[in-house]
N, C-alpha and C positions, 0 to 999 in steps of 0.2 A: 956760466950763464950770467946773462945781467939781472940786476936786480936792485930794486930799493932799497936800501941799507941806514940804520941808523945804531949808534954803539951807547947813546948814551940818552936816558928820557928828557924831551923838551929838546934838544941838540941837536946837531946836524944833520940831515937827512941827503942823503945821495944818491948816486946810480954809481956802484960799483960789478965790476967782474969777481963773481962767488964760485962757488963749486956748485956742481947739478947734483943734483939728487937723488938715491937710488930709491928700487921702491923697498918697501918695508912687504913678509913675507903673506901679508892680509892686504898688501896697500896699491898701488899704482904711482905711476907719475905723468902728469897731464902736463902736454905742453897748451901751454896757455897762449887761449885766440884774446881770452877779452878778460876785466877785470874792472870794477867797479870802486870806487872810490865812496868811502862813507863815515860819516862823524866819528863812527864806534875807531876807524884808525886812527884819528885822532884823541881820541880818546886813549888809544894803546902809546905813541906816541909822545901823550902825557903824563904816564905813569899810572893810569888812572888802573888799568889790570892787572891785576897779581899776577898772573898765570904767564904774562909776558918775561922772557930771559934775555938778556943782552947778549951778542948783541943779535942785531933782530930783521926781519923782513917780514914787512906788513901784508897786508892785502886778502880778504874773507868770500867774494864776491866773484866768482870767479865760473868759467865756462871754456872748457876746449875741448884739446884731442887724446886719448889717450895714449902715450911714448911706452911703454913699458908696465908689464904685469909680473906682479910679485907668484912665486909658485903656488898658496896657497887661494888666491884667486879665482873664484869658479864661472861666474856670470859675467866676465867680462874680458874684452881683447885690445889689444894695440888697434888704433883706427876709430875706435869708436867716441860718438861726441856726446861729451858728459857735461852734468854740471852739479851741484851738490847743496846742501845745505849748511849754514856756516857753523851748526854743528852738528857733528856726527856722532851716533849713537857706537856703544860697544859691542853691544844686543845681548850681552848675557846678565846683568844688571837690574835690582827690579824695577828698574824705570823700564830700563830699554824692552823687559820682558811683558812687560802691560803698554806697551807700543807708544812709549812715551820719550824718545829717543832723543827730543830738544832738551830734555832734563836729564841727560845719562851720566853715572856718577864717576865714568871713567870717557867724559867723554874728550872729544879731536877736532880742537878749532883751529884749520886753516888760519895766519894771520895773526894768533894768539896763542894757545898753547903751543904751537909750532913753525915755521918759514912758512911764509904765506904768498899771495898768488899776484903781486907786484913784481913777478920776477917772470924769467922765458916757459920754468919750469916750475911746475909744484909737487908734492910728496901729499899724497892722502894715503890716511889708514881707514881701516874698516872699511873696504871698499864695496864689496858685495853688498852691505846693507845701505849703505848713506850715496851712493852713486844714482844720479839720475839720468836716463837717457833725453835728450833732445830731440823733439820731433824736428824733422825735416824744416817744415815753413817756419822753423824759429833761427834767427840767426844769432851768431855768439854773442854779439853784442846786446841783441834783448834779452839773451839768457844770463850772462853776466847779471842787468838789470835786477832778475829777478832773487839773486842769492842771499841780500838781506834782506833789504825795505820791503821788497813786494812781500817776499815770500811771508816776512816776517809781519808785515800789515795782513796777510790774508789771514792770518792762524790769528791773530789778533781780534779784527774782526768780524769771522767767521767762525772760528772753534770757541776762542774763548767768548767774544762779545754775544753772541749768536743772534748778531742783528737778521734780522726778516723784512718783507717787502712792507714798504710803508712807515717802516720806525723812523726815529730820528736820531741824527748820527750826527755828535760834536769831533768834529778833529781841530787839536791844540798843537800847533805848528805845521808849515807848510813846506816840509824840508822834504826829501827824496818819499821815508815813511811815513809824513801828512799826506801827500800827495798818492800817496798807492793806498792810503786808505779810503781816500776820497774815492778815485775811481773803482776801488770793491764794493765801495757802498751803494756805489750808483748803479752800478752792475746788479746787484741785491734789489736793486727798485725804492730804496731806502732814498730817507732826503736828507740830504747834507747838509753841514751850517761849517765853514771852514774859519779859524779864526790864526790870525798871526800878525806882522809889526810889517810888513813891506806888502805896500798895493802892490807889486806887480809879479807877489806870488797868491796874492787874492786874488786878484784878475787870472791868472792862470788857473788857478782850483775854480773858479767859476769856468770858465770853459772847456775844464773836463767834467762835470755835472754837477758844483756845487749849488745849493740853489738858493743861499745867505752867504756874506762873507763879513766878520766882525775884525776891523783894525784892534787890535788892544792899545797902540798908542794913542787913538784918540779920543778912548773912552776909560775910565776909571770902578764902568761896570759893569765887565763884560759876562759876569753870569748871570745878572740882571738883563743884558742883552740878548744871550740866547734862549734864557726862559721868554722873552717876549716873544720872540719871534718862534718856539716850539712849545711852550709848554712845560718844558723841561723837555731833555732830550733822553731815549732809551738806554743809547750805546754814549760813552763818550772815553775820546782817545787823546792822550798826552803821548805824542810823537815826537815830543823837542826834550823834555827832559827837565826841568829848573823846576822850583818853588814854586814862581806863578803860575806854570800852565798844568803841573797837581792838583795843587789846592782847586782852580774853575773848573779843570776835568770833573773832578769830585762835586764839586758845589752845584754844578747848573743839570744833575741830573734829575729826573722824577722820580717818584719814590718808583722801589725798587730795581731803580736803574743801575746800569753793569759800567764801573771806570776800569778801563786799560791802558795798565801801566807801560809803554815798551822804550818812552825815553830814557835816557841814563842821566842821571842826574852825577855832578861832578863831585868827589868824597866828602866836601866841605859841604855838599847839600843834602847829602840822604838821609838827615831824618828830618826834612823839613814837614813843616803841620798839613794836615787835615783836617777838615770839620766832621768832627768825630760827633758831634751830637748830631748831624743831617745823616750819618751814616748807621747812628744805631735808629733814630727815630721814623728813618724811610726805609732803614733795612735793603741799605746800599750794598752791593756787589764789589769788592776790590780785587781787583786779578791783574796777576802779572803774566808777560806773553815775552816767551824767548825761544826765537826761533820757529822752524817747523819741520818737522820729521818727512823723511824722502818718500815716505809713503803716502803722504797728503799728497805729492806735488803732482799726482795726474788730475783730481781734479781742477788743480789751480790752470796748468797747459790744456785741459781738455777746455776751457772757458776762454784762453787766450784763442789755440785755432779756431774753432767755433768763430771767433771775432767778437764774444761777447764784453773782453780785456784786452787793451789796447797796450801795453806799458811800453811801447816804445816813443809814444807821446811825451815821455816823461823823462829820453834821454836828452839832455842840455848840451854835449858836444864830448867825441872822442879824442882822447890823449894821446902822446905817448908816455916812456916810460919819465925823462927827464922834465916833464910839464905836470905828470904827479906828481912828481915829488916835490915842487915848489907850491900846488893844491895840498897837498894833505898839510902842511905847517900853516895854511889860514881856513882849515877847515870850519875855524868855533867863531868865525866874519858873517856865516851865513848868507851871503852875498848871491850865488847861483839860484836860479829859478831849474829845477832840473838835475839829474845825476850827470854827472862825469865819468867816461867808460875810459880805460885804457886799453888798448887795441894796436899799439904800434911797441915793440919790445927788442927790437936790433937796432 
């Protein structure tokens, strides 16, 4: 098969001709319609995860058809259109056994613990629990969409943050997971304050329902900004990842308002400060959000057909395989207004 290929961290990134993959006796193998391109592979790319082995094939994000069923496989057949979570649960673990399968202590990341979905074919395990069916009116490429950002902005937003109609809702970056969080919050009835460094991914968060948008480069106080304009805000989300957009996540919320973490900050930043006195003194909320479990995911498609979730608004242009791979080595440019789907793989 072809595939994305890289042998060594920070270094060459290709499209070579690999081996296909069989399935594993719990697993499948999906031929892949669509596959979404997002920071966290560059971040694998850069050495930034352990759980990455050389050499390697990226890609987490991912939606097709499935090629073949391993024998111990019960709920599922060749033909049928899946998509998943970009991690999968083990289910017998006592994360995975208190239904908590984003946190599984044995779990199976497409893309990261294993060849991921940058290529014709992919290899998933755990299939029966972590596989999701596609409804009909969703096409691969929105469903690609949804396998990190959205997914992972929804369980962010909605499980951990448990924003409600009417709060207020700070999102700190305006990358693939600003942007799907914005439109859940609006979806919520929630009002939005979107904040990041490029008007013309402010102007985009404005025209999917934000209803303030804060430049950070041309103010030097920007949680003085969005307390003016909320209050303080109830929910607030660091979707980019660095020191800055922490510490104001943190800083501009009301007392006992809820910060979620789901950017990654790169090794040399993660224990960057918090205002640890605004958090014992208003009895702030710090949660982290990774991922979300296959079992959430009907609500999340029951509000897409509905038409209540629009995220194909939020696709910015389809690939192919050889035009990834020259996207993922300027992923940390932030340059794109929008996801990049790959959709073309011969």
């Amino acid at each position: 098969m072809r595939a994305i290929y890289y042998d060594e961290f920070g270094g060459p990134v290709a499209v070579r001709t690999v081996d296909d993959p069989a399935p594993a006796n719990d697993g499948v193998v999906i031929r892949v319609q669509a596959s979404g391109l997002c920071r966290s592979d560059w971040h694998g790319w850069m050495g930034h995860d352990p759980d990455i082995r050389l050499p390697h094939v990226p890609g987490h994000e991912l939606a097709g058809i499935i090629e073949a069923v391993g024998k111990g496989v019960t709920q599922w057949k060749a033909g049928d259109r899946v998509t998943l979570p970009f991690v999968c649960g083990c289910g017998v673990c006592p994360q995975c056994t208190s239904g908590n399968h984003q946190v599984c202590d044995r779990q199976f990341q497409p893309g990261f613990t294993h060849w991921g979905s940058f290529a014709e074919y992919v290899a998933v395990e755990y299939a029966d629990l972590n596989l999701v069916r596609i409804p009909e009116p969703v096409d691969f490429v929105t469903a690609a969409s949804l396998g990190c950002r959205f997914a992972t902005s929804f369980r962010a937003v909605v499980d951990q943050g448990k924003l409600t109609e009417g709060q207020w809702l700070a999102v700190h970056g305006c990358g693939g997971v600003g942007l799907s969080a914005i439109m859940i919050g609006c979806a919520l009835g929630a009002r939005v304050i979107a904040v990041d460094i490029t008007d013309t991914k402010l102007e985009f968060a404005g025209s999917i329902g934000a209803e303030a948008c804060v430049n950070a480069t041309r103010t030097n106080e920007v949680v003085e900004e969005i307390r003016a304009i909320s209050g303080g805000v109830h929910v607030s989300l660091d979707a980019l990842g660095s020191p800055a957009t922490m510490f104001n996540s943190v800083a501009c919320l009301r007392k006992q308002g809820r910060h979620v973490q789901v950017g990654l900050l790169s090794p040399e930043q993660r224990n960057a400060a918090v205002p640890t006195g605004l958090i014992i003194a208003n009895e702030l909320e710090i949660l982290g959000s990774h991922g979300m479990q296959a079992h959430r995911y009907p609500e999340m498609l029951g509000m897409i057909t509905s038409g209540g979730l629009h995220p194909g608004k939020l696709i910015g242009k389809t690939v192919n395989l050889e035009q990834a791979a020259n996207l993922l080595v300027d992923m940390d440019s932030f340059g794109d207004t929008g996801i990049s789907v790959i959709d073309q793989f011969d």
